[in-house]
N, C-alpha and C positions, 0 to 999 in steps of 0.2 A: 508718444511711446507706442501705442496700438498702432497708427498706421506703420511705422518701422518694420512692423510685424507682419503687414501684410504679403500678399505676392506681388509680384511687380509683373506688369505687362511684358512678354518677351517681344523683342522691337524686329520690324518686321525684318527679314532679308532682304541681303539687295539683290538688282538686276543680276552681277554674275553671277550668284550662289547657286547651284545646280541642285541645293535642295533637298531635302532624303533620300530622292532617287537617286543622288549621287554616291552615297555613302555604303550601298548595295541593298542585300533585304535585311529585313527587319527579323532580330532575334526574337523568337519563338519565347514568351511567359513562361518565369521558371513555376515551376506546378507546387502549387496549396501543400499545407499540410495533409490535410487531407487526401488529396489526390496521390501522396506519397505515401498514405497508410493503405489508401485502397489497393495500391499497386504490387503490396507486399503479401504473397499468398500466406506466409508466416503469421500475417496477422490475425486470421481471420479464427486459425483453430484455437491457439490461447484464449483470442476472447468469447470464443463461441463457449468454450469450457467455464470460464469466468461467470458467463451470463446463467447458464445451465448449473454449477456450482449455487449463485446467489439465489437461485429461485431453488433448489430444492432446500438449502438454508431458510428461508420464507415459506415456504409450503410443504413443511419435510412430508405430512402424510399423502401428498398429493402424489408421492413416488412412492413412498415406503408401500402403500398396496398393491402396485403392479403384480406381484407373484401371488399374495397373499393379505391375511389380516392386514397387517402393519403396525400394530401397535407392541411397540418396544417394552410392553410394562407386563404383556399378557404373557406369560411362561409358565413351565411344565418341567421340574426337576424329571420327569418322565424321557425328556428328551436332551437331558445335562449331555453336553459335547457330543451328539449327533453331528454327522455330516450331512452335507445337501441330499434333499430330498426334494418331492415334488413339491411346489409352493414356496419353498425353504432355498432358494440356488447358495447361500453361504450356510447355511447348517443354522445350528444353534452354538450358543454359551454354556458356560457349565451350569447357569440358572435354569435352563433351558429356555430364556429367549432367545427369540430370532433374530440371529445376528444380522440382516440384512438389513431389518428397519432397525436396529440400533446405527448400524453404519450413514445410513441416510440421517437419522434424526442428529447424530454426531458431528454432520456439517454447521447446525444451527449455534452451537456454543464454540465450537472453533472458528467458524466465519466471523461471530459478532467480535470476537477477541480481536481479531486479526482489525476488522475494520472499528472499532471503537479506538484502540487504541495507537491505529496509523492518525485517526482522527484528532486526535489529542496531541499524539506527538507533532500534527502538522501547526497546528493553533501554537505552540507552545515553540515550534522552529518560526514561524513566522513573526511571531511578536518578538522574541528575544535575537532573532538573525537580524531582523530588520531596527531594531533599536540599537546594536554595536554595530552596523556598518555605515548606520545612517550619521549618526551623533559622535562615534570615535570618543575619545578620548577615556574619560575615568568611565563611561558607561564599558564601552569595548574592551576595556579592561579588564572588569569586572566582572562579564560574561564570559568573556574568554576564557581567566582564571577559574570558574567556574566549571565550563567543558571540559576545562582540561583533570579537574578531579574525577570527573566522571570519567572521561578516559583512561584514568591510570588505575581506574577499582576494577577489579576483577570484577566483571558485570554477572557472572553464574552465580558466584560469590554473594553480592548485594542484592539479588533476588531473593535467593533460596532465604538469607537474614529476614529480609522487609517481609514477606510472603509468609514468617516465622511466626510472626508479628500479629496477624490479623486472626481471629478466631472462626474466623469463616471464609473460603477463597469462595466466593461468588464470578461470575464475569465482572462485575463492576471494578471487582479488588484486585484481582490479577490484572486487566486491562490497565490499572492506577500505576502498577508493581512497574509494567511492560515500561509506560509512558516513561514512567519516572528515569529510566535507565537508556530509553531510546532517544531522546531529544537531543540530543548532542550532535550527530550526525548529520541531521538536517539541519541544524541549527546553522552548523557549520558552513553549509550549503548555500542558504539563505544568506549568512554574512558575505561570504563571496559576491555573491549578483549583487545583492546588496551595493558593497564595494565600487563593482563595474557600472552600476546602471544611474548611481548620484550624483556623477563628474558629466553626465551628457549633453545637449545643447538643449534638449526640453528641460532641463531640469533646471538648469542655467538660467531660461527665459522663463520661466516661472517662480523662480529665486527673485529674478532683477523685476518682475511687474506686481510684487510686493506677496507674496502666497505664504504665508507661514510655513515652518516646519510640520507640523500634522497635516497641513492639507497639501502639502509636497508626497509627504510619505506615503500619504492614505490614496491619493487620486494618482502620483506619476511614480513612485519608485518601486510600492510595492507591486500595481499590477505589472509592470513589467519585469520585474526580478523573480516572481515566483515560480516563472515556469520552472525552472530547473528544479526544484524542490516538489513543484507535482508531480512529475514523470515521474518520480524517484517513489511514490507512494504505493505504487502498484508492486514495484521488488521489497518494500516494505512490510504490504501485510504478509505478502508469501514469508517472508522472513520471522512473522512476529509469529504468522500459525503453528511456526518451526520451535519457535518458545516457548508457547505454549503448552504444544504436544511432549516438550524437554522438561518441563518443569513437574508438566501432570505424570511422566512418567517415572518421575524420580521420588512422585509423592509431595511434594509442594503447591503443584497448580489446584486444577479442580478434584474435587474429590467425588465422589455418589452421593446422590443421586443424581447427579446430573452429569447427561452424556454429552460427550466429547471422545473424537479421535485419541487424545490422549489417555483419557480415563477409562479405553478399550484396550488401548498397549499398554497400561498400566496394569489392567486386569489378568492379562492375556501373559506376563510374561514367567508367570508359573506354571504354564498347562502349554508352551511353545513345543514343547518335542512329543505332548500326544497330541493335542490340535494344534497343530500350525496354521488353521484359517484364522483362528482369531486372535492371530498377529498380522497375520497377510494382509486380509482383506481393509481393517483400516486404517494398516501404513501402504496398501494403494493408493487407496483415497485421501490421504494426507501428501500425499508423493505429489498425484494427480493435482492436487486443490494448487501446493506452492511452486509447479512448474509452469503451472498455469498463466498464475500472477506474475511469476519472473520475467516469463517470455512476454506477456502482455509491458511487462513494462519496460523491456529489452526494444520492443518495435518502438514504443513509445519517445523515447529516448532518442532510438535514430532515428526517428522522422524529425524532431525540434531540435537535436545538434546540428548548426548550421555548417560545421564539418564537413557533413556528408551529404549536404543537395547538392 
């Protein structure tokens, strides 16, 4: 059964065969994934922004000082709704904090949302995509029917309920609320490739040389079916930061003391027509953060649709 498996010696040619050189040149290696991310100028600024996003997420005082102090907590009702001054380029809040290092420090609870709970929803699309496309029958069934409830609930709806629920929105419980309501999509995603990738000739020959179903799944189905579901993570957190900032501003997500881009437009949208910076300024940077990740995950996408090599 192994040797079956192995390569076979190609048998040499004969006298008239004229040999590669007969057949003209030789086509040119179609280029890496890589070599097709590098060659996309588009790519380079989403994730330059991505990368500069997640580090002042991880080191917000590292920026928030550039003008000034930086510290989002030190305020002066002295300077409630000032505009930019020197030290100060976004003014103050009506606390008279400095709205610039709240805007910086507001990347760190919006970012983790976005990416804990792309997180979760990717673990949570991968085990249950990968278990109805591999298994079918009552399993696929049963997930299915399941997605499908979640697709038909008005998803603002069964937040704002769930969200209702908790007596403390933390990141960890919002992120939970997110997951809960996001998994479907990927899931979906996941059964697909799933689908296509279990009928193939490796999967085949390791069926017939005796490999169980988990060590099928775990070692030949899923590493190759999950690309489509990772590319797809990056338009995900830009999407979930979009949730976030939806929820905190309707008064569900997070609430104070703890900042977030949302819990800035949440603040902000009683004092919009005398300050309108502190509306502006951090729905730029929420603007900024999810155009980011779309377009990162827009290149992403057409570099591994084999569509388009």
């Amino acid at each position: 059964m192994t040797s079956a498996l192995q390569p076979t010696t190609p048998a040499a040619p004969d006298a008239g065969d004229a040999g590669p050189a007969a057949a003209g040149p030789a086509r040119p290696a179609e280029p890496g994934t890589f070599s097709r991310l590098v060659r996309r100028p588009r790519f380079f600024l989403p994730l330059a922004m991505v990368v500069l996003l997640c580090a002042m997420a991880a080191v917000p005082s590292a920026f928030a000082g550039w003008f000034g102090h930086g510290d989002p907590h030190q305020c002066s009702l002295e300077h409630s709704g000032q505009g930019p001054t020197s030290g100060h380029p976004f003014g103050f809040d009506v606390q008279g904090c400095d709205l610039y290092s709240n805007v910086v420090h507001g990347a760190r609870d919006s970012l983790s949302i976005g990416l804990l709970t792309t997180a979760l929803t990717l673990v949570v699309a991968v085990v249950l995509g990968s278990l109805a496309g591999f298994f079918g029958g009552v399993t696929d069934m049963a997930i299915s029917r399941l997605m499908d409830v979640f697709f038909g609930f008005p998803m603002l709806v069964g937040m704002i309920v769930v969200l209702e629920t908790f007596s403390v929105h933390s990141i960890l419980s919002v992120s939970l609320v997110l997951a809960l309501f996001s998994w479907p999509v990927l899931t979906r995603i996941m059964r697909s490739s799933v689908l296509a990738t279990r009928g193939l000739d490796y999967v085949t020959a390791a069926r017939e040389l005796g490999a169980g179903p988990l060590r099928i799944l775990l070692r030949h189905v899923i590493p190759n079916a999950i690309m489509p579901v990772a590319v797809l993570t990056s338009i995900t957190i830009g999407g979930v930061i979009t949730a976030e900032a939806s929820l905190t501003f309707i008064g569900v997500g997070l609430t104070a003391p703890a900042i977030s881009w949302g819990v800035q437009l949440n603040s902000a949208q009683q004092y919009f027509t005398v300050h309108p910076g502190l509306l502006l300024f951090p729905a730029l940077f929420l603007s900024l953060a999810v155009l980011s990740f779309v377009l990162l995950g827009d290149c992403l996408r057409d570099a591994f649709d084999p569509r388009l090599r």
